[in-house]
Short mmCIF file of the C-alpha atoms (twelve columns), coordinates in Angstrom:
data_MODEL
# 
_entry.id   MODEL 
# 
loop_
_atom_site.group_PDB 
_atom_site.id 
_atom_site.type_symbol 
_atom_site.label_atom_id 
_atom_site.label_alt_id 
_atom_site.label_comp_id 
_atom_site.label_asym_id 
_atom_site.label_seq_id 
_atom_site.Cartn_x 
_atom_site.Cartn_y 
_atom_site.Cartn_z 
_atom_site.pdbx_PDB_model_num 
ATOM 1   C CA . UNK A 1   44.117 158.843 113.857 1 
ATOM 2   C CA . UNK A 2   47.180 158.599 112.231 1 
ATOM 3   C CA . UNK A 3   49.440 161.357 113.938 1 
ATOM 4   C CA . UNK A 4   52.702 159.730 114.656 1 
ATOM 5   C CA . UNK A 5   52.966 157.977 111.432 1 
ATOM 6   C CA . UNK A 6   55.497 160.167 109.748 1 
ATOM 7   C CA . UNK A 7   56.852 161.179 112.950 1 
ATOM 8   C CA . UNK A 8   60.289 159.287 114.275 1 
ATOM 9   C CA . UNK A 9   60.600 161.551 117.739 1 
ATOM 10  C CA . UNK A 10  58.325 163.435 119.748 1 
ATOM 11  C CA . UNK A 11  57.968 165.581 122.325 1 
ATOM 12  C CA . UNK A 12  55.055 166.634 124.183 1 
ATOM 13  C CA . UNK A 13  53.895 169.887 125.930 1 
ATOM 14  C CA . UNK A 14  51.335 170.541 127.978 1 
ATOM 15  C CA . UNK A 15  49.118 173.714 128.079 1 
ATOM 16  C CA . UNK A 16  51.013 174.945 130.783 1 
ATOM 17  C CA . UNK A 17  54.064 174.905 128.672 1 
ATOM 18  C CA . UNK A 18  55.727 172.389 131.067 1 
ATOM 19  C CA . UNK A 19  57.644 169.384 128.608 1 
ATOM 20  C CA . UNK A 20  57.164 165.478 130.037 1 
ATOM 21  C CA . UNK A 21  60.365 164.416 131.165 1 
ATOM 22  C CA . UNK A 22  61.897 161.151 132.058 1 
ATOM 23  C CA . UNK A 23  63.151 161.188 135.541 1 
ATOM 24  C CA . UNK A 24  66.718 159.928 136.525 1 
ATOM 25  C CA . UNK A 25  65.674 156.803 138.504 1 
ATOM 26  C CA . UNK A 26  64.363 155.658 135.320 1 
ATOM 27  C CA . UNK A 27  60.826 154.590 136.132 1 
ATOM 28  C CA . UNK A 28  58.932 158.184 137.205 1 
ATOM 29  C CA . UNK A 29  57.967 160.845 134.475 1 
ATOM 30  C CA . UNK A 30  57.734 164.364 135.413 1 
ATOM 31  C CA . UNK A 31  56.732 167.715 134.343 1 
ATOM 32  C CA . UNK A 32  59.394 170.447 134.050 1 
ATOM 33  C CA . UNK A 33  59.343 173.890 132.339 1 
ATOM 34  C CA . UNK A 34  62.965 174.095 131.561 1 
ATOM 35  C CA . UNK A 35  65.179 171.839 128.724 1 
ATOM 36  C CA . UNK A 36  62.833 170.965 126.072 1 
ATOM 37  C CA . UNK A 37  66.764 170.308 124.335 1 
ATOM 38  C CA . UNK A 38  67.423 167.245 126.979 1 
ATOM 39  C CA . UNK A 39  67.231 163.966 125.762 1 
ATOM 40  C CA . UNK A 40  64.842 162.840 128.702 1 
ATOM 41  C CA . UNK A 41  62.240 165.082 126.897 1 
ATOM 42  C CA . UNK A 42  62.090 162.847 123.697 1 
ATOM 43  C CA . UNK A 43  60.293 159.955 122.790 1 
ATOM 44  C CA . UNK A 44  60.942 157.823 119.725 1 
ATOM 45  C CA . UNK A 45  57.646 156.961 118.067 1 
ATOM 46  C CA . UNK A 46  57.082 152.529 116.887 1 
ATOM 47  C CA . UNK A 47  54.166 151.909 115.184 1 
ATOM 48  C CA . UNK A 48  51.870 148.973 115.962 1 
ATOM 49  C CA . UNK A 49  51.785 146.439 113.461 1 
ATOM 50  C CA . UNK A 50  48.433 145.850 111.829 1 
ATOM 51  C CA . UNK A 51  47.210 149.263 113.885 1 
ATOM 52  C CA . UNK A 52  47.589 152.624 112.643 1 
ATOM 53  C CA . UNK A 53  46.106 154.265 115.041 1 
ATOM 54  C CA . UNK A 54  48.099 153.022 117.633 1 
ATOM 55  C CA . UNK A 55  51.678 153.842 118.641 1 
ATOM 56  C CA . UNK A 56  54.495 153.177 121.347 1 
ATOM 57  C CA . UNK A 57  56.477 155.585 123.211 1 
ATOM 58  C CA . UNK A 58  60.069 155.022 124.084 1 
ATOM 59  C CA . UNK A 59  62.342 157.027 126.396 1 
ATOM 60  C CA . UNK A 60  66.140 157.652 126.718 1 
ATOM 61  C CA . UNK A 61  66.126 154.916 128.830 1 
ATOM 62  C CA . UNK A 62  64.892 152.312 126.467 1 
ATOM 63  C CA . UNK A 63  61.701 152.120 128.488 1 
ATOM 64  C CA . UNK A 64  58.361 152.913 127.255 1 
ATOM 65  C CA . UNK A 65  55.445 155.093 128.783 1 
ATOM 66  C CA . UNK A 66  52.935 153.592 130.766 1 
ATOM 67  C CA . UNK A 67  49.636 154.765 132.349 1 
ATOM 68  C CA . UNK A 68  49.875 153.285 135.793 1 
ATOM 69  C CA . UNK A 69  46.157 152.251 137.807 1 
ATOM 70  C CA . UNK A 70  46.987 155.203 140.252 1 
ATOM 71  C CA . UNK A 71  45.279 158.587 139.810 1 
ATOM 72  C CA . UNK A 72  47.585 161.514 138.752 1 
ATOM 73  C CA . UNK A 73  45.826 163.920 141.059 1 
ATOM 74  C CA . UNK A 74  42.959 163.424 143.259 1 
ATOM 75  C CA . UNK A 75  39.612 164.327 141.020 1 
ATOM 76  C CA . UNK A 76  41.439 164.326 137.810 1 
ATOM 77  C CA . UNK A 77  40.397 161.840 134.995 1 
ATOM 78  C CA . UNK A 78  44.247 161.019 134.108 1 
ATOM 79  C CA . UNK A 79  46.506 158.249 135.378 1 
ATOM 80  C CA . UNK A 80  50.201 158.621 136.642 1 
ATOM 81  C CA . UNK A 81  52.827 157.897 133.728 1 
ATOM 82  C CA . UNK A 82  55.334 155.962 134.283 1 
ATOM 83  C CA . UNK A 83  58.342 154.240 132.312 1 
ATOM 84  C CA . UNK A 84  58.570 150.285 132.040 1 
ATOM 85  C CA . UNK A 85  60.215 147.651 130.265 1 
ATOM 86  C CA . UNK A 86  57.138 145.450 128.869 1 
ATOM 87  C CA . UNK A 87  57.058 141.541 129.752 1 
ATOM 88  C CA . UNK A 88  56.765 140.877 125.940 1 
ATOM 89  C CA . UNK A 89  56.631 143.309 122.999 1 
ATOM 90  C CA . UNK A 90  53.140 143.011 122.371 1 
ATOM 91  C CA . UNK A 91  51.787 144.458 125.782 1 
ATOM 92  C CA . UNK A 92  48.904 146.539 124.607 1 
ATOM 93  C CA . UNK A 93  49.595 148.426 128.735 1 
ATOM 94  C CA . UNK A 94  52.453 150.586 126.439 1 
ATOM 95  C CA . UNK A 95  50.021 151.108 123.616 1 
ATOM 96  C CA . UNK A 96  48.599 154.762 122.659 1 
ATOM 97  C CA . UNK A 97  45.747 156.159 120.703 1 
ATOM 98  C CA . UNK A 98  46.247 159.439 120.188 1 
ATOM 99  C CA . UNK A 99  43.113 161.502 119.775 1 
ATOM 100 C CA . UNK A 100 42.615 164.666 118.201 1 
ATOM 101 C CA . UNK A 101 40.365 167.327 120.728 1 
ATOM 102 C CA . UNK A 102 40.601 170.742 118.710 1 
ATOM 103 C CA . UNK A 103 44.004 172.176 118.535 1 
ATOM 104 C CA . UNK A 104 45.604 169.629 120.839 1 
ATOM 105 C CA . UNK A 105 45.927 165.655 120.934 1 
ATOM 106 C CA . UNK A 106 45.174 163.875 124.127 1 
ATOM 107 C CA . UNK A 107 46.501 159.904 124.081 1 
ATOM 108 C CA . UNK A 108 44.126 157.188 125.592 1 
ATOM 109 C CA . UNK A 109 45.807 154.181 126.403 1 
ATOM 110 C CA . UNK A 110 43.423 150.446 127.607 1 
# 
């Protein structure tokens, strides 16, 4: 799915209308209600080469998001987030799919 293709900077929300935002220690992402103006809340969108359907997500901190091996919450399906700076540019661990489930897209990552 090409969603981010047009888009330069994103933002994203959950349904609890709480934004994703980049902590100060620079590594932990957060949740927060408040400041969806902050910088920390946006993410500038690079396409993969040769993959439309894939993108990378950088922070304010010229780190990109990560799904770490640890479970967000216990039971829960998703991983913990997390910013890094990738060994080499192609490191397919900062690489998103973004997939389309009714009104809302959910992002898979390998």
């Amino acid at each position: 799915m090409e969603f981010f293709n047009e888009a330069k900077v994103v933002q994203f929300k959950s349904h609890l209308d709480k934004y994703l935002v980049a902590d100060d220690d620079e590594e932990i992402v957060r949740q927060s209600g408040k400041n969806s103006a902050s910088k920390k809340v946006r993410r500038t969108v690079e396409l993969v080469e040769g993959n439309p359907h894939v993108t990378r997500l950088k922070g304010c901190h010229g780190k990109y998001l990560t799904a770490a091996d640890v479970p967000f919450l216990f039971g829960i399906t998703g991983k913990k987030v997390l910013q890094v700076v990738p060994a080499t540019k192609t490191n397919i661990l900062v690489e998103w799919e973004p997939i389309k489930e009714r009104y809302k897209v959910k992002l898979r990552t390998k």
